[in-house]
C-alpha positions as CSV (number, residue, x, y, z in Angstrom):
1,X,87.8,121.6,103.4
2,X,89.5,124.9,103.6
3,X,92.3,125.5,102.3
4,X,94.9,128.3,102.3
5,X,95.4,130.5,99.5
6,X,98.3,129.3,98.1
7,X,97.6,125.5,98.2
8,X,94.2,126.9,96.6
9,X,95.7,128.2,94.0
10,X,98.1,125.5,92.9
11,X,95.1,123.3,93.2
12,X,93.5,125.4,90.2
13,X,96.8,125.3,88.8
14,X,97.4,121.5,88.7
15,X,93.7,120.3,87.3
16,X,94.4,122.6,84.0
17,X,97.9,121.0,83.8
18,X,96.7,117.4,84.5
19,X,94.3,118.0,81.3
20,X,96.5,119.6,79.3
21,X,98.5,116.8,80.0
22,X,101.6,118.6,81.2
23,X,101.6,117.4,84.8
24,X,104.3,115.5,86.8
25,X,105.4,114.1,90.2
26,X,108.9,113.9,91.7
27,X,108.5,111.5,94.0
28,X,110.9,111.9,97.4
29,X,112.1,109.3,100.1
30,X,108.9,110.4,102.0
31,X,106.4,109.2,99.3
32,X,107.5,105.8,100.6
33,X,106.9,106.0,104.2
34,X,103.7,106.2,105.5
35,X,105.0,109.4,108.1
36,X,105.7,111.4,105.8
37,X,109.7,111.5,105.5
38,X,112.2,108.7,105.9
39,X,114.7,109.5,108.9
40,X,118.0,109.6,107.3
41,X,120.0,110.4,110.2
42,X,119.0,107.3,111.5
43,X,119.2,105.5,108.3
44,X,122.7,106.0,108.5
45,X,123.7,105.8,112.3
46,X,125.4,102.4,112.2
47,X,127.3,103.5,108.7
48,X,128.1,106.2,111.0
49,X,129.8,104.4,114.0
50,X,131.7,102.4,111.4
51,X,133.5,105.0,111.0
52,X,134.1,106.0,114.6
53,X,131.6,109.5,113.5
54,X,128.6,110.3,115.3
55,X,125.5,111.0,112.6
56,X,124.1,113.5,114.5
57,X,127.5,115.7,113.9
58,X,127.6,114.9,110.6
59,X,125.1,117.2,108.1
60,X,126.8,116.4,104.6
61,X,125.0,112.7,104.4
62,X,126.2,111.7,101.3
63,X,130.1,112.3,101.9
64,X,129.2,110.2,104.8
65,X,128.5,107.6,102.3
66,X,131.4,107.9,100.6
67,X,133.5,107.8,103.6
68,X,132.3,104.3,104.2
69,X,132.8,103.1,100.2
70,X,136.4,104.7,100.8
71,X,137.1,102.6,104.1
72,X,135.6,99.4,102.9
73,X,137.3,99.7,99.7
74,X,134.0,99.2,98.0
75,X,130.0,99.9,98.3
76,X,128.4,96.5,98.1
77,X,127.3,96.5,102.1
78,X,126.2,100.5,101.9
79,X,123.9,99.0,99.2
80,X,122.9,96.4,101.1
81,X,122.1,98.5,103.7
82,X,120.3,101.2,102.6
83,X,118.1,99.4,99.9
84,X,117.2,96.7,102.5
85,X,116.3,99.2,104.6
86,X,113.9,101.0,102.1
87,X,112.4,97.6,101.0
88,X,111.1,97.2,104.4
89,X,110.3,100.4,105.4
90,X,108.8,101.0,101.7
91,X,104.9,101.6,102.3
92,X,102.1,101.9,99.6
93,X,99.9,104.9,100.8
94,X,97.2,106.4,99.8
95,X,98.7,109.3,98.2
96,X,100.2,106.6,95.4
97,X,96.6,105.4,95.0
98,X,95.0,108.7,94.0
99,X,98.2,109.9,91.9
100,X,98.1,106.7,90.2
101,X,94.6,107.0,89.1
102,X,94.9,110.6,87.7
103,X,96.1,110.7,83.8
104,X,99.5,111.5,84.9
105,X,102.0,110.9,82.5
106,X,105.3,111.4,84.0
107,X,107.0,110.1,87.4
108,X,110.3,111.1,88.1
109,X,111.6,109.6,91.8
110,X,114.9,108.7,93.1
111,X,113.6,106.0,95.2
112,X,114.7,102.5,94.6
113,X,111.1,100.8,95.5
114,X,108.4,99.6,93.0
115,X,105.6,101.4,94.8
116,X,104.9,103.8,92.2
117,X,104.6,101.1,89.2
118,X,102.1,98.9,92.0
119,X,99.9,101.7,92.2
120,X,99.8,102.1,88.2
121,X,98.7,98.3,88.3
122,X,96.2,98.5,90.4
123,X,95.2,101.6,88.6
124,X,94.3,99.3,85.5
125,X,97.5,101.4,83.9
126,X,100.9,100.4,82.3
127,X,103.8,101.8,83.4
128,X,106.8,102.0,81.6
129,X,110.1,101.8,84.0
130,X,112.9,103.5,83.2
131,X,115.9,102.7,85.9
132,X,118.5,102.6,84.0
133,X,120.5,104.2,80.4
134,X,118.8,101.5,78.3
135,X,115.3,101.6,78.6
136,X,115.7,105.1,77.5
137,X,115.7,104.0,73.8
138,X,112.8,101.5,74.4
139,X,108.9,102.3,74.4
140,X,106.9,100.3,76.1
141,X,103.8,100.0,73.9
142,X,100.3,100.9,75.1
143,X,101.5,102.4,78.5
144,X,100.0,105.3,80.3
145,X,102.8,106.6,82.7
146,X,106.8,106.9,82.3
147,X,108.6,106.1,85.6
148,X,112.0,107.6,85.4
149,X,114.0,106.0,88.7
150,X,116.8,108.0,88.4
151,X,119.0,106.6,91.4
152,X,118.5,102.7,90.1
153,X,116.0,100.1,91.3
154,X,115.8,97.7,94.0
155,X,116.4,94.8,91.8
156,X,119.6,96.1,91.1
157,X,121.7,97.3,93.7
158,X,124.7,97.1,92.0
159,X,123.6,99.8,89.9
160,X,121.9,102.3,92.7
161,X,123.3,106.1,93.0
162,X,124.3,105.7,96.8
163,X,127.1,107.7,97.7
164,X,129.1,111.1,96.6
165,X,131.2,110.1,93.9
166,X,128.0,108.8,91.9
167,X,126.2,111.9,92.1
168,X,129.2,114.0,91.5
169,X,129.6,112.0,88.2
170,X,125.9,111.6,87.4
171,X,126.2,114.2,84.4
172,X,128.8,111.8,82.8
173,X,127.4,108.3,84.1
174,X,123.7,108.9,83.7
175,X,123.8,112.2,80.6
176,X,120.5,110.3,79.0
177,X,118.2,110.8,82.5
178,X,119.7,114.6,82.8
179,X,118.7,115.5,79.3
180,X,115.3,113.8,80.0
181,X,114.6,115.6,82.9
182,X,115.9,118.7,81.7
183,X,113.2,118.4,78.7
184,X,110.6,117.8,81.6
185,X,111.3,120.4,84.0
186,X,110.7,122.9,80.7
187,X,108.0,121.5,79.3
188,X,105.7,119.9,82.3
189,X,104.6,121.3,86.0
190,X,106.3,119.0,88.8
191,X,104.4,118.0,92.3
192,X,107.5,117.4,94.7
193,X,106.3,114.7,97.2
194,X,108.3,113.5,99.8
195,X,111.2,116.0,100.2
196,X,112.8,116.7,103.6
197,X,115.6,119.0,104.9
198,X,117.3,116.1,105.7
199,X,117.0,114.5,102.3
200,X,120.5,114.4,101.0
201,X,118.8,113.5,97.5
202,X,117.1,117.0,97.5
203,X,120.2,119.3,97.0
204,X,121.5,117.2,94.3
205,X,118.0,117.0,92.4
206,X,118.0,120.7,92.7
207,X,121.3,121.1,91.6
208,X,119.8,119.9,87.7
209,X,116.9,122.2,88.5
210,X,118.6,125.1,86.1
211,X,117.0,125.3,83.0
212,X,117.1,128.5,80.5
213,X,113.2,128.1,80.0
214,X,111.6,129.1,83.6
215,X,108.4,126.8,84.8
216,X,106.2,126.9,87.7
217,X,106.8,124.0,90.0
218,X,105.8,123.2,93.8
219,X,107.0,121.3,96.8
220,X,104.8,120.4,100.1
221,X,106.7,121.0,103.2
222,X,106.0,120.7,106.7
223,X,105.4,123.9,108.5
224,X,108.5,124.4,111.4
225,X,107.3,123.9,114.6
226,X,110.2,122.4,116.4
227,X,110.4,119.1,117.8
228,X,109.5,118.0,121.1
229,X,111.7,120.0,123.9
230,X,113.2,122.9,121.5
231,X,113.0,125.9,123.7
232,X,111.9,129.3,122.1
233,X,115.4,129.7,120.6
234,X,115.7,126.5,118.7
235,X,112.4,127.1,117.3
236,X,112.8,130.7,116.0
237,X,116.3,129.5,114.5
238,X,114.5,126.8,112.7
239,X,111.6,128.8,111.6
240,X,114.0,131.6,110.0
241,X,115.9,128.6,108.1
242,X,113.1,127.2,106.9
243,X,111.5,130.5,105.2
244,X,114.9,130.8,103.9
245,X,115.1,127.3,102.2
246,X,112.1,128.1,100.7
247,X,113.1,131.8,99.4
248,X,116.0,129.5,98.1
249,X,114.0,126.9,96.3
250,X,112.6,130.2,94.0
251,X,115.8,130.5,92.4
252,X,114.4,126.9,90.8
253,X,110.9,127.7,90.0
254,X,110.0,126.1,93.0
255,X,106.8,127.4,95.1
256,X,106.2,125.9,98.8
257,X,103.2,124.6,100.1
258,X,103.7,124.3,103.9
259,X,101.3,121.8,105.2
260,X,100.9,121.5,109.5
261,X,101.7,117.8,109.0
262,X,101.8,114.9,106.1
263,X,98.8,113.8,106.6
264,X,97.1,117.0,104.8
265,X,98.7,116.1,101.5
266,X,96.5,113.5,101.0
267,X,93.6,115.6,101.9
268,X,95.3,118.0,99.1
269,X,95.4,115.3,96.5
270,X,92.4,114.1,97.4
271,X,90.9,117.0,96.7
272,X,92.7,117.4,93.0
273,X,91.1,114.1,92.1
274,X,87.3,115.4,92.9
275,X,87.6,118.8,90.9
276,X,89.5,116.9,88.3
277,X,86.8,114.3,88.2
278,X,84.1,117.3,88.2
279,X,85.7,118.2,85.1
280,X,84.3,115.0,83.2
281,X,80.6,114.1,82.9
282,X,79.7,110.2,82.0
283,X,76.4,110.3,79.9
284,X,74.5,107.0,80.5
285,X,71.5,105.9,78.5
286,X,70.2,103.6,76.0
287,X,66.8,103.6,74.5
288,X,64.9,100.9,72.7
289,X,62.4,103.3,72.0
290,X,61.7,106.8,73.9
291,X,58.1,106.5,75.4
292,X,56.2,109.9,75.0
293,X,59.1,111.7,73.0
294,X,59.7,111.9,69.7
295,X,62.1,110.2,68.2
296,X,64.1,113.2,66.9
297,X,63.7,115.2,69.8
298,X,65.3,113.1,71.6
299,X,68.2,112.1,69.7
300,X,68.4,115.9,69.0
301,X,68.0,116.6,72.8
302,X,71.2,113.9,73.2
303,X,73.3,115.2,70.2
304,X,72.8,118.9,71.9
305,X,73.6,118.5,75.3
306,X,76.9,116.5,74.9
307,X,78.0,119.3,72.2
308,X,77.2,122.1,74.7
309,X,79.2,119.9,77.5
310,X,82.1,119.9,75.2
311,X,82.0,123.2,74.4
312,X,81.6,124.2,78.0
313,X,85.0,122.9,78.2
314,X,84.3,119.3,79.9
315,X,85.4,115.9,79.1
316,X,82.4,113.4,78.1
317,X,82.6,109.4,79.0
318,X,80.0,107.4,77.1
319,X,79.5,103.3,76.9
320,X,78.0,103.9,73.7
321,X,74.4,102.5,74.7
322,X,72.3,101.8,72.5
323,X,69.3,104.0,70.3
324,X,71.5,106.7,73.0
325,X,75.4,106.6,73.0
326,X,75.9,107.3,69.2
327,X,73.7,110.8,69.8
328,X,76.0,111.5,72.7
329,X,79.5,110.5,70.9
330,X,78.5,112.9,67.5
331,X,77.3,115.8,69.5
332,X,81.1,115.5,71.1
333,X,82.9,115.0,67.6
334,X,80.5,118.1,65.7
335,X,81.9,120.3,68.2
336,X,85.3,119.0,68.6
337,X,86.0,118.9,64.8
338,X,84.3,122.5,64.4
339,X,87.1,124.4,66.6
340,X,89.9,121.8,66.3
341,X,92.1,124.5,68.0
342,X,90.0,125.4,70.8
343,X,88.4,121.6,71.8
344,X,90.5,118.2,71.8
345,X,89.4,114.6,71.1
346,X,90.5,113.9,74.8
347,X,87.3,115.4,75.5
348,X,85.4,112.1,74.4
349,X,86.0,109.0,75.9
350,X,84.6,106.1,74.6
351,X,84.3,102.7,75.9
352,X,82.2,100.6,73.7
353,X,80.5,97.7,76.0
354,X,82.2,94.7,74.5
355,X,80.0,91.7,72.8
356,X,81.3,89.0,73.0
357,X,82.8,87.2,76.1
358,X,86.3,86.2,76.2
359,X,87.7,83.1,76.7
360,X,88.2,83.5,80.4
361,X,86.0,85.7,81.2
362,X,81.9,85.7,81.1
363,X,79.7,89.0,79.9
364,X,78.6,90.1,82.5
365,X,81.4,90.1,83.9
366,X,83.5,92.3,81.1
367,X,80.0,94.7,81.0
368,X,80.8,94.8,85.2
369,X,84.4,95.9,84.9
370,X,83.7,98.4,82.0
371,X,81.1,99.9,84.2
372,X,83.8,100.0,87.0
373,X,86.4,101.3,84.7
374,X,84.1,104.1,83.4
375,X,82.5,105.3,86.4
376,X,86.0,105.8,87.9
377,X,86.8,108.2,85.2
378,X,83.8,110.7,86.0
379,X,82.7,113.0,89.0
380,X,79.4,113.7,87.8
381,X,77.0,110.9,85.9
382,X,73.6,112.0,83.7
383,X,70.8,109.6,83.5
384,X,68.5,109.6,80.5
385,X,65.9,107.4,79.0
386,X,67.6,103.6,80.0
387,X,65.1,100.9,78.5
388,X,66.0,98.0,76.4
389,X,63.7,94.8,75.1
390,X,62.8,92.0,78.0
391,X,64.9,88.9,77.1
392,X,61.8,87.3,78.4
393,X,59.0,89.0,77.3
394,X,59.6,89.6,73.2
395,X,58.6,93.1,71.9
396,X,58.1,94.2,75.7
397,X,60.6,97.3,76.6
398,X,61.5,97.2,80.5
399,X,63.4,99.6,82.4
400,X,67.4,98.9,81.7
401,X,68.5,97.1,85.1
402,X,72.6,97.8,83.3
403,X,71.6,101.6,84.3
404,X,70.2,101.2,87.4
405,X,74.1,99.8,87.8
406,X,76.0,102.5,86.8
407,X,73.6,104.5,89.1
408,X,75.2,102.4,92.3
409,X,78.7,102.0,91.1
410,X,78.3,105.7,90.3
411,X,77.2,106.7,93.9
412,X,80.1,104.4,95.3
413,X,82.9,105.9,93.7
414,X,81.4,109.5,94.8
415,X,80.5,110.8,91.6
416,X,77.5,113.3,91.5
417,X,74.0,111.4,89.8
418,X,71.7,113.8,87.8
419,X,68.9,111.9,86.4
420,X,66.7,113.5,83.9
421,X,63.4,111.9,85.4
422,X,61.7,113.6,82.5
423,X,62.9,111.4,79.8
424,X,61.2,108.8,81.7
425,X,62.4,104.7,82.2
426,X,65.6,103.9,84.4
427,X,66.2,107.3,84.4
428,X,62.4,107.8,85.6
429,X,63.5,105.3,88.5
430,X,66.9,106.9,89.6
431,X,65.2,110.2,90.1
432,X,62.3,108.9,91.9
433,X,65.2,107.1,94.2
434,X,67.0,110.3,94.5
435,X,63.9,112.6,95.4
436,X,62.8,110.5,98.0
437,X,66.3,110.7,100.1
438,X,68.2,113.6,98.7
439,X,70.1,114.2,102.0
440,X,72.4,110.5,100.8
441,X,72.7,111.6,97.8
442,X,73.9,115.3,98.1
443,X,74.3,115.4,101.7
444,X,76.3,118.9,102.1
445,X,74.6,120.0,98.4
446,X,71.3,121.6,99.3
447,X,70.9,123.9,96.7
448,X,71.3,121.4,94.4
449,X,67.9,119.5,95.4
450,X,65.6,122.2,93.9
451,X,67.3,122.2,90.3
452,X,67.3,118.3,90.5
453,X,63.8,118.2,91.2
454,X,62.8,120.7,88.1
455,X,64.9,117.9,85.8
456,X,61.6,114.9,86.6
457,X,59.2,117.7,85.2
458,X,57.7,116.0,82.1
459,X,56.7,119.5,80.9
460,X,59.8,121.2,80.1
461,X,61.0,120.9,76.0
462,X,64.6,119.9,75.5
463,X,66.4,123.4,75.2
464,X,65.5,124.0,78.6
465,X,66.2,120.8,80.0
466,X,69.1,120.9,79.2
467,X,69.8,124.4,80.1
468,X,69.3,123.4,83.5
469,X,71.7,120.7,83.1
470,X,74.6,122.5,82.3
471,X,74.1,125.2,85.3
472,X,73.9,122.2,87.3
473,X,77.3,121.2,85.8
474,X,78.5,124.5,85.9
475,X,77.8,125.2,89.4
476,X,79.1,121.7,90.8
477,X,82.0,123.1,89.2
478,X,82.6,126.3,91.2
């Protein structure tokens, strides 16, 4: 997919901040419905007639809400209305699904719905909700994601920022969450999702935008195009205000990325997840002996290429296979703890296949789910060797069927197989399987069926093989 140059570039922008770990959302009304922007206008039409106003006259939306706390001499049906209306209208889309299974840290929103924290869970993450002054002090331990709802929580509506006198006293009421997200906005690079002109959250989430330390930040937006029976007029006038909303939004640190509609932000995010992915190489493998290699030549061969993978600046997944996984995990660490400064530990992920079945849950079954769970963490999966002893044959070594697997779970979640035929086995297998129908396997990747083929030549030594490995990495990454 093409994109234009500036969503281009904040897509190179975002990956490095997702693995430095700096990277955040602010998640809008829109993130909620599935059309891209919840209609407040219409939200509030019959708060409106109430009060004897007509919403479309009225553009200041939140004095509008006050106006119906003052005349009913309290705000417990303006709750009731708005946060019944966004629990029904609240929809889980697929832009929560691919944010939630990026390692982002930190979710700021001021919706009042629980999609964000569903979309962690069904992530296989823990989020740690934050909706009111409270839970600031509290940690919630081994979680993945902080989920600041700044405006209150559906559970609650008693507490819910709803109308003008609540944000015009947030600084006093809600000092902990300004301080947090002042901290944020310095140190991290926010995604705004779900933002509209119409959004009368917007202006007052921009108005604690002003921080001493200045920080990229970016916002989609729909490209003006006037709605259905503007004349030339209305849609010039609309135009101009938008390109000066978004000169505006500068003063913030804020950079626009016009889309033609909302359904392109998905394809955006979308395509974040696949570079990011690109970024991290699983190495699967074991070995119960290594046929027509030597022994040390092919641990060395292991040990080598996961150093030069770390050193090339990607992240390595391994299961820790056996005779294989213990080659690929101290490659990682030798280069890692040579240039502490320069490589991370977040580079190696390990995820030790575990042992011994739990009490409600069978083997194969845990080693299913681990493969599951690892294969969604890479975009790009080496085979090598994969052989293991025949439960039913003693002393006889057969090809490992738990690699063939990872092969098909691999191919299902889109990663990118390279199997290193030449070091024979499962991996033998996979490339034989690959070869013989290339075009379902790298369908719009032509050049890369050449260099794939060269990788089954039992011929080549080690350094070169796994030359051409990394300028197969390398290139998938361009």
């Amino acid at each position: 997919m093409v994109f234009s140059r500036e969503i281009e570039a904040f897509i190179k922008e975002y990956i490095q901040d997702i693995g430095n770990n700096t990277a955040a959302i602010f998640a809008g009304a829109g993130m909620s419905r599935g059309v891209g922007y919840v209609d407040w206008p219409e939200l509030l039409r019959d708060i409106a007639e109430e009060l004897g106003l007509k919403v479309e006259k009225e553009h200041d939306l939140i004095s509008l809400a006050q106006f119906h706390v003052n005349h009913l001499k309290g705000s417990a049906k303006l709750a009731r209305k708005i946060l019944e209306e966004f629990s029904e209208q609240a929809e889980s889309s697929e832009s929560h699904d691919i944010l939630a299974r990026l390692p982002i840290g930190t979710y700021w929103t001021t919706n009042y719905d629980s999609l964000i924290e569903d979309a962690l869970k069904r992530a296989s993450k823990v989020a740690d909700v934050k909706h009111n002054i409270s839970q600031l002090n509290n940690t919630r331990p081994k979680r993945d994601a902080v989920v600041y709802k700044m405006h209150g929580d559906v559970t609650v509506p008693a507490d819910a920022v709803l109308y003008k006198e609540q944000y015009e006293r947030y600084y006093e009421t809600h000092a902990p969450f300004v301080t947090a997200l002042s901290g944020d906005l310095v140190s991290k690079t926010f995604l705004f999702i779900g933002f509209s002109f119409t959004d009368p959250n917007l202006d007052y989430v921009l108005s604690r935008l002003h921080t001493r330390t200045r920080r990229n930040h970016y916002c989609f937006m729909r490209r003006e195009s006037g709605a259905v029976g503007d004349d030339e007029d209305v849609v010039k006038y609309k135009a101009r205000k938008q390109e000066l909303r978004i000169d505006d939004l500068k003063r913030f640190g804020i950079q626009t990325l016009l889309v033609d509609d909302y359904p392109q932000i998905p394809d955006i995010l979308r395509e974040i997840e696949a570079r990011f992915l690109k970024k991290t190489v699983f190495v699967a493998g074991s070995a119960e002996n290594y046929g027509a290699w030597e022994r040390n030549d092919a641990l060395t061969f292991v040990h080598t290429l996961s150093s030069k993978l770390v050193r090339a600046n990607f992240r390595v997944v391994s299961g820790f296979g056996w005779g294989v996984g213990s080659a690929v995990i101290n490659g990682a660490l030798e280069t890692i703890y040579d240039n502490p400064e320069k490589f991370s530990e977040d580079q190696l992920i390990m995820r030790p296949f575990p042992q011994v079945a739990s009490s409600t849950t069978n083997l194969p079954t845990l080693w299913e789910e681990y493969r599951q769970r690892m294969l969604s963490l890479a975009g790009i999966a080496i085979f090598i060797f994969g052989n293991k002893l025949d439960p039913a044959n003693p002393g006889e070594v057969i090809n490992a069927n738990g690699m063939i697997r990872e092969f098909e779970i691999a191919i299902v979640k889109g990663a990118i197989p390279i199997p290193i035929g030449a070091t024979e086995f499962a991996a033998r297998e996979i490339w034989e399987r690959v070869m013989a129908d290339p075009k379902t396997y790298y369908s719009d990747k032509d050049w890369l069926v050449p260099l794939i083929r060269e990788l089954g030549d039992p011929d080549f030594k080690y350094p070169e093989l796994i030359s051409k490995v990394l300028n197969i990495v390398q290139k998938l990454n361009k």
